[in-house]
N, C-alpha and C positions, 0 to 999 in steps of 0.2 A: 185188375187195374193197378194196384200196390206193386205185382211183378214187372211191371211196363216202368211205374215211375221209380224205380228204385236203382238201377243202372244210370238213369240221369241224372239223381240225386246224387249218387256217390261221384260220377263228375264231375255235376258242376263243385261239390265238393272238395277235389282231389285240383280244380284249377284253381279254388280260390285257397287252398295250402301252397299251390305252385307260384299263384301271385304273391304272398305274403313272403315265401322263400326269396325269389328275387329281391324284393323289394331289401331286405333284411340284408342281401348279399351287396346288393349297392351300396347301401350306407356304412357298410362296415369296410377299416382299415383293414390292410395284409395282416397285421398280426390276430384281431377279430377274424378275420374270413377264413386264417388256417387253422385257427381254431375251434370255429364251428365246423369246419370239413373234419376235421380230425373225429369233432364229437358223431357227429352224422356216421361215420366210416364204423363207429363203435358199434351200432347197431345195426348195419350192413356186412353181409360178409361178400358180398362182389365187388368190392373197392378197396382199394387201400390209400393212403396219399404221402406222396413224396412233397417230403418236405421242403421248405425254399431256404434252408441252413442257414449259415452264421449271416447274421443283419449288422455286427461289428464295424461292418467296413462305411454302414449308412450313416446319418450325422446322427448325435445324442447331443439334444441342445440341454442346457444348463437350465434348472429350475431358476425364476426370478420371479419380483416381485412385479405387480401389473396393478394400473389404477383400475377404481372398477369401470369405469366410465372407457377406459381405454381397453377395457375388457370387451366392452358392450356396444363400441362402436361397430369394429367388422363384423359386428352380427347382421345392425342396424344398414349397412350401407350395401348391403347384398338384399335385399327389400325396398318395393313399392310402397310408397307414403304419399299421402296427397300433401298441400300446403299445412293445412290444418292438423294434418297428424304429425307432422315433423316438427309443426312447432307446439305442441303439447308433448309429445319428447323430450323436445330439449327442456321444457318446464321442470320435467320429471329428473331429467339426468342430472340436471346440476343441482336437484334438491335432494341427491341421496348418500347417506352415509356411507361410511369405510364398507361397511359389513351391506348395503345391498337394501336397508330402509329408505322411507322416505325421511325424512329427518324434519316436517312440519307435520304439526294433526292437517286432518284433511281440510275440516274448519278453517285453519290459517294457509295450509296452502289453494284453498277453490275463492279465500278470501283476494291472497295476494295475486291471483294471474286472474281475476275475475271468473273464474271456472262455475258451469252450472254442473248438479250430479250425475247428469249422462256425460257431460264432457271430461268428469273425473274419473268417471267408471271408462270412456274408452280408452281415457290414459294407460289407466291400469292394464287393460286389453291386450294393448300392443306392446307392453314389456313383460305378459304373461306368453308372450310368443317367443320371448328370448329365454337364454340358457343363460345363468343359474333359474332354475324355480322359485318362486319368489321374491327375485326382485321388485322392489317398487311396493310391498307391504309396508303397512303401517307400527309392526313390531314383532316381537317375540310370539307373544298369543295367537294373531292373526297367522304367521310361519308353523307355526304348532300346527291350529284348526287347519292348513291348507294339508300337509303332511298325513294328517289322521282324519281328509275327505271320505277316503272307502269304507271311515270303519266308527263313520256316525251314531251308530246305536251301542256302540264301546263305552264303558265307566272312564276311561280315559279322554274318548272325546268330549263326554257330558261334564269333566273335571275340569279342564279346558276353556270348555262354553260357557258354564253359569259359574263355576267357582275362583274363578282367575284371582280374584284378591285374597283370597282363603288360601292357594295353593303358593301366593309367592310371600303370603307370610308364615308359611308352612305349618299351619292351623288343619291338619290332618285329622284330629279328632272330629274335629269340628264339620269337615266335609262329611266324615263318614257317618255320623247323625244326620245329615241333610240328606244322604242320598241314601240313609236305612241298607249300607252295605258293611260286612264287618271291616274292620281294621287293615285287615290281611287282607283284602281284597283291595281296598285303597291304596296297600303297598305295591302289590305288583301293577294295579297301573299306573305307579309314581316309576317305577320300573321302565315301564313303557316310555314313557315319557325322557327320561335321562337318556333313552338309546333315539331321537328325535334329534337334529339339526337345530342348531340355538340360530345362526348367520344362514342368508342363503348366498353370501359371497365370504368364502376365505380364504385368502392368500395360499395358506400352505398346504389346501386343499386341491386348488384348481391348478399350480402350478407344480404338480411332481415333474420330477425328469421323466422323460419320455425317448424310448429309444421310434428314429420316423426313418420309414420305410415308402421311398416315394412307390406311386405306382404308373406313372408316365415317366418315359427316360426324353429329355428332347438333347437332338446331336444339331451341329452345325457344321453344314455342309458349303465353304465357298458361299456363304451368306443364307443360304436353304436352309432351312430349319425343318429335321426329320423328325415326328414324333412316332412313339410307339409302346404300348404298354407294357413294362415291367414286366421279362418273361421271366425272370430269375426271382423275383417276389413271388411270383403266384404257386399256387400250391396244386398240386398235380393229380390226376385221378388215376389210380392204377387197377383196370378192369380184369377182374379175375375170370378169364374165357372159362378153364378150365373147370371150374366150381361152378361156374354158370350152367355148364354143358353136361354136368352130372349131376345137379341138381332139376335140371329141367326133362331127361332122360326119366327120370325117377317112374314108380309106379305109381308111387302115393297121390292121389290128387293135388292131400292140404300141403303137398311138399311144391307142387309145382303151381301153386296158384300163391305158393308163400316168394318162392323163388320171382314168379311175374311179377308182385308185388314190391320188391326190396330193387327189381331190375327199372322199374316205372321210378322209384323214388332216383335212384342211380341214375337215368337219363332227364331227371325234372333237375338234379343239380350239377347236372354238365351242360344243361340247358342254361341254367339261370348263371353261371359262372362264363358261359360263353359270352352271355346276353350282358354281362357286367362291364366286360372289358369292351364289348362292343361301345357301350354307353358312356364309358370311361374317354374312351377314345375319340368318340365324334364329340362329345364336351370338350377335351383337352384341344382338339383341332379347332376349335371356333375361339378358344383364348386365344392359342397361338396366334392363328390369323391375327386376331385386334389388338392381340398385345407384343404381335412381333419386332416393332423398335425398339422396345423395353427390353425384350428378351435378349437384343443383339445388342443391347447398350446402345442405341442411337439416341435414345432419348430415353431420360433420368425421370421421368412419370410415364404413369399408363392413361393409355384410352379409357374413355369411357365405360362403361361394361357392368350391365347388369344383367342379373337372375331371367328378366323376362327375352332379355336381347336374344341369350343362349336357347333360350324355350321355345321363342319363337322360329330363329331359324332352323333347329332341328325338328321342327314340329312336336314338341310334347311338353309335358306341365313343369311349372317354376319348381312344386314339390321335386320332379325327377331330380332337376338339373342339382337342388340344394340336397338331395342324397347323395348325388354321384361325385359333388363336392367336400359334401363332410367329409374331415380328417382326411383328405387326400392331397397326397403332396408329388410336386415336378422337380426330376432331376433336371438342372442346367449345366452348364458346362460354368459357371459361377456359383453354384452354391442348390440349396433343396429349398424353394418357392411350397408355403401354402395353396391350393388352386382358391382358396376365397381370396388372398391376397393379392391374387391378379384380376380382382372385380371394384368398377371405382363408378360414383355417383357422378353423372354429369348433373353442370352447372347449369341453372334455368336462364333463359336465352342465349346459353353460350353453349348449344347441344355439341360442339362439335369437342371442347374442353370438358377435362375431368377435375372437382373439389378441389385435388392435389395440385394440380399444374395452375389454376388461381389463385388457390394461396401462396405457392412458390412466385408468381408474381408479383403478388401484392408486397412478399417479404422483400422481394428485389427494389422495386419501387421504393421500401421504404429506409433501405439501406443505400441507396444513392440521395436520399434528402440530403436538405441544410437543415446538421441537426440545431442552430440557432431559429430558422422557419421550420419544422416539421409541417410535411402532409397533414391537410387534414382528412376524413375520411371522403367528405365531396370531392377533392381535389384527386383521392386515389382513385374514383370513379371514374372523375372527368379520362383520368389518366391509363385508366384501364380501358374506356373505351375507346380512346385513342389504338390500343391494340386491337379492338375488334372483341371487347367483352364489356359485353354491356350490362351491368349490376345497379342495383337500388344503393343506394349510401348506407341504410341500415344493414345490406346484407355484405358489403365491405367491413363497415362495423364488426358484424358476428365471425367473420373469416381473420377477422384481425384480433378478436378476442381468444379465440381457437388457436391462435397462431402465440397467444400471451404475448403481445406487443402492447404495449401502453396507448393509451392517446397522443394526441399534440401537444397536452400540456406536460404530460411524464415523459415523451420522449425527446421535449426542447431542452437544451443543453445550454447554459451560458456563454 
């Protein structure tokens, strides 16, 4: 019985290493992907891989500085939120400091948005879904305990946990009678702890220079827009017939069952390198499609365009689409496009407009006033729907605060 199931075990086995490889090969940029091939190649001798050479000629954009909030939006706006969750969001985002905290205790911030503890904890939820880690804690200690999760039964997390006032007035002796550990032991998990992240947003962290290697080229043709993925980025597999074919000759059994074995992993990652650019591809082709006036310059915002839009028409999960997107960028014939930067939140009853091209109205609107009469925000409604956008006055409000335009009374002029 064990001889029967043990060929489908190492199967189903050997498909869920092939699933995980894929998966791993979508999310990762050209410079990631040719370096895990490279690594892979180490331990294979029927491959070798030519390299995709000088990336010189791709753009190297310039480290700078980024609000965090401006950090955290394009994460935010490539995701499903109900009413309720976008506006416990926005509670959170504009309550957090430089560094990635909340900047009220929870007491005063569930006091001021009237928040109950389920509705403070899903807050936290949905900005534990975004990148940095951390974001949206309560402090330094809470940022610790998240960091030193796996390693709960550690002297370092227990230092952490119960002795937090002890440790930040560096009363080390005094931990170390509490917790009947010697001295030296208390040292090295003070040790531990200096090698921990104090911020889980820092400027000179999140913003190195970065050399970006698109991996879609799109061309224009006579107004046609050709895409195609990046043959000169990818990295290449160079299959050793020869070594295949005299290792497979062999007498040895463990030589030619080694040999099938390195040749299965060999065609599981010209599989999943196939299957990458496939995926890359039919993603790239469905922005194109919605964001093709954009791309030709016919118009200065994009459509619509979310995570679920792409998922649904290709038939498969929001996750795929947000791997195939990370860190992936499109050559134009203008310049190197993020592919999350070509994804925009439509406006609620105005499905056919994107957040961006509403607020560029409303900024036009409020630049043709009389700044002695300024708009007020009913009047930009009324006036918007005049266009055929029909908004709440509160949510012209918030498009207007976002936009940092004053009111009627800051932007009436004498």
């Amino acid at each position: 019985m064990d001889l029967l199931q043990k060929p489908q075990l190492q199967q189903h086995l050997f498909l869920s290493m092939q699933m995980q490889q894929a998966l791993h090969l979508l999310q990762s940029d050209l410079v990631d992907l040719t370096a895990y091939v490279k690594e892979q190649s180490l331990s294979n001798p029927l491959f070798e891989v030519q390299d995709f050479g000088d990336v010189l000629n791709w753009a190297t954009p310039q480290a700078q500085n980024v609000d965090i909030i401006d950090y955290l939006l394009p994460q935010i706006k490539l995701r499903s939120y109900t009413v309720q969750e976008q506006r416990l969001l926005s509670y959170f985002l504009v309550n957090l400091d430089e560094h990635g905290y909340l900047a009220l205790s929870p007491t005063d911030f569930k006091m001021q948005y009237h928040l109950t503890d389920q509705q403070f904890k899903v807050g936290q939820q949905l900005l534990a879904q975004l990148e940095p880690a951390g974001i949206g804690l309560t402090g330094v200690r809470t940022y610790f305990l998240q960091q030193l999760a796996e390693q709960k039964e550690t002297l370092a997390y227990q230092i952490v946990q119960n002795y937090w006032e002890l440790l930040i007035k560096r009363q080390w002796t005094e931990i170390s009678q509490r917790l009947h550990q010697p001295l030296s032991q208390i040292k090295k998990a003070l040790h531990i702890l200096q090698l921990l992240r104090r911020y889980p947003y820092e400027i000179a962290s999140m913003h190195m220079q970065t050399t970006i290697v698109p991996d879609l080229i799109l061309q224009v043709d006579q107004q046609h827009l050709q895409l195609s993925v990046s043959v000169s980025g990818q990295p290449r597999l160079i299959f050793a017939q020869e070594t295949y074919e005299h290792l497979q000759n062999s007498a040895d059994l463990e030589v030619r069952q080694y040999v099938q074995s390195k040749y299965r992993a060999y065609q599981s990652l010209l599989s999943g390198l196939r299957q990458r650019s496939r995926t890359l591809a039919a993603v790239g082709t469905v922005i194109v499609a919605t964001q093709k006036d954009f791309l030709l310059q016919k118009e200065d915002t994009l459509q619509p365009l979310l995570l679920r839009d792409v998922a649904t028409r290709l038939h498969i999960s929001e996750s795929t689409v947000s791997r195939a997107i990370k860190d992936k960028y499109l050559q134009t014939r203008h310049g190197i496009l993020a592919l999350k930067d070509c994804f925009s939140r439509p406006v609620k009853y105005a499905t056919e407009l994107s957040t961006i091209t509403v607020q560029k109205r409303l900024q036009a609107l409020i630049k043709t006033e009389n700044h002695s009469h300024p708009f007020s925000d009913q009047q930009l409604a009324i006036l918007l729907q005049k266009q055929g956008v029909q908004l709440a006055r509160r949510t012209v409000t918030k498009y207007r605060q976002a936009l940092a335009i004053g009111n009627t009374q800051q932007r009436k002029k004498a």
